[in-house]
N, C-alpha and C positions, 0 to 999 in steps of 0.2 A: 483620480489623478494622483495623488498620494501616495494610497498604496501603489501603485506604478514607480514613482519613483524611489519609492520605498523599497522595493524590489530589488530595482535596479542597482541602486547606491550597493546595497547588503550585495549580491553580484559581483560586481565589481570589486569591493573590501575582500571579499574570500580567494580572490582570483589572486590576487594582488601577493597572497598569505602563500610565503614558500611549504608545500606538504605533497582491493574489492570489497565497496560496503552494502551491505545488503540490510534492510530492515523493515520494520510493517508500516501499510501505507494507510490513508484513512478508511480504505476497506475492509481491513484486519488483515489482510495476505501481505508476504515480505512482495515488494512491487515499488512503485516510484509514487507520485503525490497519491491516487486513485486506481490506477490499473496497476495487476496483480504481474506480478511476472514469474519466471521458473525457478528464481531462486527457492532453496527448497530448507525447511525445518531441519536441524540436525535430529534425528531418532531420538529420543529423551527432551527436547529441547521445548520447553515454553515461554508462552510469552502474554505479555500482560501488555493492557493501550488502552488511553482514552483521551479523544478529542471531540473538541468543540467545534461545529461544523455550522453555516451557514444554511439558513434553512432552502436554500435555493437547490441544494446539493446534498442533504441528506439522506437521501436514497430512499423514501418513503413519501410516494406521492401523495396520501389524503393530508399529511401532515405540514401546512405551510408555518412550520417554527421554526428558531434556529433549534439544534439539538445537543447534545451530547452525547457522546457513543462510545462504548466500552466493548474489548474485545480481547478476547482468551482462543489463544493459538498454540495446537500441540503437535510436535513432532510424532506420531504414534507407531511406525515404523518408517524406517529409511525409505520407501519408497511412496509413503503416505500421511496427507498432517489432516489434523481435523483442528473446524475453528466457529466458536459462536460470537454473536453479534449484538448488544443490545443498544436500540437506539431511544432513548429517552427528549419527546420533543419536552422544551421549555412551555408552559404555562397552556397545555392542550388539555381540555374539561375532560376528555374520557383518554390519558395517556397511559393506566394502568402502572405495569410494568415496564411499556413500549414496546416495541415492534421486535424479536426477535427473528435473530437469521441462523440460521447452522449453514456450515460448508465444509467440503472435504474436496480436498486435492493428490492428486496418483501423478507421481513422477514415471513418466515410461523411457527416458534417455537420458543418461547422463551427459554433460558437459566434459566434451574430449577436445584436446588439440585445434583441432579442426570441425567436427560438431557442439549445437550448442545445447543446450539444456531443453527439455521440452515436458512440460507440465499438462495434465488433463484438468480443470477445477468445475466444481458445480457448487454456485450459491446458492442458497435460499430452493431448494428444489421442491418442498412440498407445503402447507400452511395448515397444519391442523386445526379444526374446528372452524374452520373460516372458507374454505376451496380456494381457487385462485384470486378470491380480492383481499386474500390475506398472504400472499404473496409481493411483495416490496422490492425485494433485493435480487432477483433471480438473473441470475448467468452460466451459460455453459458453454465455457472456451475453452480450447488450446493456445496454447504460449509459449514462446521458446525466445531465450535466453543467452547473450554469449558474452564474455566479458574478453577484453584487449588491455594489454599492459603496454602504457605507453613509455611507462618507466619505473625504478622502484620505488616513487613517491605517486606517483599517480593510476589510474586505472581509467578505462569507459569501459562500461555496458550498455549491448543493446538490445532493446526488448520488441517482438512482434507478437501478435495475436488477434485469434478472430474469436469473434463472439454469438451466438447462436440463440434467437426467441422461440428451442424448438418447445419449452415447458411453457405450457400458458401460466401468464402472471397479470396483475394489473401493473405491476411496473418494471421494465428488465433494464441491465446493466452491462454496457460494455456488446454494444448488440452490431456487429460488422467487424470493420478493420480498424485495431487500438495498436499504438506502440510509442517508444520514448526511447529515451539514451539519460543513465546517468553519468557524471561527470566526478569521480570520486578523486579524494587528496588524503592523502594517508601522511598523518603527523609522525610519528618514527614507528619502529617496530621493536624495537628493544625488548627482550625477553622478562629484565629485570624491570624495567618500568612497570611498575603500576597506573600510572596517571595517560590517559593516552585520550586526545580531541582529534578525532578526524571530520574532514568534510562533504559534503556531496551539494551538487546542481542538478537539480533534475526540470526535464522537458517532457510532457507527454502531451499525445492525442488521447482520448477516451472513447473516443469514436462519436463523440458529440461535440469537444469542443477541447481547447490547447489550455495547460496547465502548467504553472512552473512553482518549482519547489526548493526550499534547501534547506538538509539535511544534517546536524551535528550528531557525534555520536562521542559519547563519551566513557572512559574505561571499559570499552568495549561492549557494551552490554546496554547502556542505558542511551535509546534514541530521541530525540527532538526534532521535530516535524514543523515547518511552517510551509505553507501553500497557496497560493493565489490561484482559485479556479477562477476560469474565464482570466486569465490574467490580472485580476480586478479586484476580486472578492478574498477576503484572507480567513484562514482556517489555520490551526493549530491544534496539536497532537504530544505525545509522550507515550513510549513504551519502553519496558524493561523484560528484560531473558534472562534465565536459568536452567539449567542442564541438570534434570531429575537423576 
C-alpha cells in the first residue's frame, strides 16, 4: 500500500513540474521499466547499468533472491547493438559469478514521419555448458517504436511487440503480446547548458503483468530508473553512456 501511494504522490509531483528520452530498462535494452523497445544504440555508443531487482522479477527462475544486475550495452554498428547481462543473486550457496545473458539486436526500419522504428532482439539464445536449464533470460521479439511530439517540452512514445518461446529455455521472457507508452518532459534544450534533468512516466504490459515506472535523466547521459512491477514491488537501477 505504500509503495502505491508512493508511486503515485512522485506521479503527480512530476506532472505538476513545467518540462524524446530514451534509455536502458532493467533488462539491459534502451525500452521502458522491463520490455525492450526499438529505440536503438547510436553506432559507438555504450552503456553501462546496474540494478537492484526484486527477487520475484529477476529473470532467473531457480534463483528465489533479491539480486543485482549489471549490464554492458554496445552500439556495434548503426544497424546492430550487442549486450551482456550478469545477474548476481544475494546470499545463494552455489551463485558463482551468476547467471549470465548475452543479447543482440538488428534494426531493420528506421523511424519515418509516418513509420515507426522496428527492431529484431534475441536474449539469452544459447547456455553453454548447461543446454536449455541454463538458459534464464531467453526472448525472441520484434518491436516497433514510434515517438509523437506533443509539444517542444514534451514528447510520448509508443511501443508494441510480440514475443516468441520458439528457443527452448527453462525460463523465457516477454512470451506473446508486450507494449507501453512513455510519457517524456524535456527540461530545456539550450545548446550552452551543460546542466539538463529531464523526466519520463512510463506504463508497460510485459506480457505478464502492468508496470509503472519513472525515469530522470540527467546531463543527458546519466539515467535513474525506479519501478514498481506488479505495481507493488519497487526496483531501482542507474545507467551511464558514452560515445566511443
Amino acid at each position: 500500500m505504500f509503495n502505491k501511494i508512493l508511486f503515485s504522490n512522485i506521479c503527480i509531483l512530476l506532472l505538476l513540474i513545467p518540462w524524446h528520452i530514451n534509455a536502458q530498462n532493467f533488462t539491459g535494452t534502451k525500452g521502458l521499466v522491463t520490455i525492450p523497445s526499438a529505440d536503438f544504440n547510436e553506432s559507438g555508443e555504450l552503456l553501462f547499468s546496474i540494478s537492484s531487482l526484486d527477487k520475484r522479477f529477476n529473470g532467473v527462475g531457480e534463483y528465489k533472491y533479491n539480486a543485482v544486475v549489471g549490464y554492458l550495452n554496445f552500439g556495434f554498428l548503426p544497424f546492430m547493438e550487442v549486450g551482456l547481462k550478469l545477474t548476481y543473486p544475494f546470499d545463494h550457496p552455489r551463485s558463482a559469478l551468476g547467471d549470465r545473458t548475452f543479447y543482440f539486436r538488428i534494426k531493420f526500419i528506421n523511424e519515418t514521419e509516418n513509420l515507426p522504428q522496428i527492431v529484431l532482439g534475441v536474449h539469452d539464445p544459447i547456455g553453454p555448458g548447461g543446454g536449455d536449464n541454463a538458459i534464464h533470460n531467453n526472448s525472441l521479439y520484434l518491436v516497433a517504436t514510434k515517438h509523437f511530439a506533443v509539444s517542444k517540452m514534451n514528447d510520448i512514445s509508443l511501443t508494441l511487440g510480440y514475443g516468441s518461446d520458439l528457443i527452448k529455455a527453462e525460463v523465457h521472457q516477454f512470451i506473446g503480446l508486450f507494449g507501453g507508452a512513455s510519457f517524456d518532459f524535456l527540461s530545456h534544450r539550450q545548446t550552452d547548458s551543460l546542466f539538463t534533468i529531464d523526466y519520463s512516466l512510463l506504463l508497460e504490459y510485459d506480457a505478464e503483468r502492468f508496470n509503472g515506472g519513472v525515469r530522470i535523466t540527467l546531463f543527458d547521459h546519466v539515467k535513474i530508473l525506479a519501478g514498481l512491477m506488479e505495481m507493488r514491488y519497487l526496483s531501482g537501477g542507474v545507467s551511464v553512456s558514452m560515445k566511443l
